[in-house]
C-alpha positions in Angstrom: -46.5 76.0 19.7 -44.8 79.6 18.6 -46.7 81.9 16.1 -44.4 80.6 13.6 -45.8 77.0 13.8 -49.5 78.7 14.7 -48.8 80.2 10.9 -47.7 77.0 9.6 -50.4 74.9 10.3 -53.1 77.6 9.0 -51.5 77.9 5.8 -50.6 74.3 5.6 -54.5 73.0 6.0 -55.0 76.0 3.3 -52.6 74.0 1.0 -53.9 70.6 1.5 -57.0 72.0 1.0 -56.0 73.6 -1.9 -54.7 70.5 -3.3 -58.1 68.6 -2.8 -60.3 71.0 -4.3 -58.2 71.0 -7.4 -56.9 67.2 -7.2 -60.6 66.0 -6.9 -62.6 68.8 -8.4 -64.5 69.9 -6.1 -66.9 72.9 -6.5 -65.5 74.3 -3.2 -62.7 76.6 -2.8 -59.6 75.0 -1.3 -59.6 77.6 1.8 -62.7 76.1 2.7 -61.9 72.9 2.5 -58.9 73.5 4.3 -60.5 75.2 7.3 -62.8 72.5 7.6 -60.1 69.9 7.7 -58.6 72.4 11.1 -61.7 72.5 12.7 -61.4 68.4 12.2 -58.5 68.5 13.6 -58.8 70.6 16.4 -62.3 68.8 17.6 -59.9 65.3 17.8 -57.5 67.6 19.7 -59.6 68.7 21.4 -58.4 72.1 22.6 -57.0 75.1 20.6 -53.0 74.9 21.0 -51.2 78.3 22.1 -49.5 79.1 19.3 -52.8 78.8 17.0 -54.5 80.5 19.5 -52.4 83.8 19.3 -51.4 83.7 15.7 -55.6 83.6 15.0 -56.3 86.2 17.5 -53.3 88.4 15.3 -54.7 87.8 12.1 -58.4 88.8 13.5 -57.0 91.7 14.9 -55.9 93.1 11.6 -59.1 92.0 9.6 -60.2 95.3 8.5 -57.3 95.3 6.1 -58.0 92.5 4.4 -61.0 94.6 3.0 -58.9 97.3 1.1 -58.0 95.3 -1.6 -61.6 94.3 -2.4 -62.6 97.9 -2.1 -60.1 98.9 -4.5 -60.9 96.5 -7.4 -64.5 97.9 -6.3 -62.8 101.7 -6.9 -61.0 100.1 -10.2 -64.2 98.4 -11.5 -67.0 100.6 -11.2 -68.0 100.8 -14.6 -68.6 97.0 -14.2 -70.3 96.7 -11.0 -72.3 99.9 -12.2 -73.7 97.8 -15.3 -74.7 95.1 -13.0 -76.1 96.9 -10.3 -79.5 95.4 -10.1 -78.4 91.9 -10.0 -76.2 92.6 -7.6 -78.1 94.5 -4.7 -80.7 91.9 -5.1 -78.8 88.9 -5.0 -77.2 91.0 -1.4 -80.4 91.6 0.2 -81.7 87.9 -0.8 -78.6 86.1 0.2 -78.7 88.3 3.3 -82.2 87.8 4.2 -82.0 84.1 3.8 -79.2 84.0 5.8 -80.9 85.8 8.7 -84.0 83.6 8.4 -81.9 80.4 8.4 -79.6 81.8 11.4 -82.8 82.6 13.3 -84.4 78.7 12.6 -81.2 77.3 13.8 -81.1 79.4 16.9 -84.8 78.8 17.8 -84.0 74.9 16.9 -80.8 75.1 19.6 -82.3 77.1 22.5 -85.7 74.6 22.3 -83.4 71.6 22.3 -81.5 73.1 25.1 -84.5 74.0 27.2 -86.2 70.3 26.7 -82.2 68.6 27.5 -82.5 70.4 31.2 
């Protein structure tokens, strides 16, 4: 499977997922849906093919630039993060701490279940 193809399929589970999340209304962002419905995919494959392989390797390579144009409409709306600032940095460390403490029960949860399957 070339890059081309690797490309393809990426943006065409976006679209499909897309097309769901509008079609059915779902409170999820199409994206989402449509990475779910790859990782579907590639478990009944059961392998990553080539082409995917290398084109998500490419894109992960370049990540960091994906970040500039959130950090410009940061730049662009200061004035409106500024009047929200409280709100904000709480909701960050809340949603980050939560996420930490759920990461760490999940991790405890896999390495006991490990440990008692050997």
């Amino acid at each position: 499977m070339p890059i081309v193809l690797g490309m393809s399929v990426l943006l065409g589970c976006q679209l499909v997922g897309e097309l769901l999340a509008r079609g059915v209304g779902l409170p999820v962002p199409g994206p989402v849906i449509g990475m779910t419905l790859l990782l579907a995919g590639l478990l009944v494959l059961g392998r990553v093919p080539e082409g995917l392989r290398r084109t998500g390797e490419g894109l992960l390579r370049h990540l960091t630039l994906l970040f500039v144009p959130a950090g410009v409409g940061m730049m662009v709306h200061f004035e409106l993060i500024r009047a929200d600032l409280w709100p904000l940095l709480i909701t960050l460390v809340l949603s980050t701490a939560i996420t930490l403490a759920v990461t760490a029960r999940v991790m405890s949860w896999l390495s006991r279940r490990e440990r008692e399957g050997r």
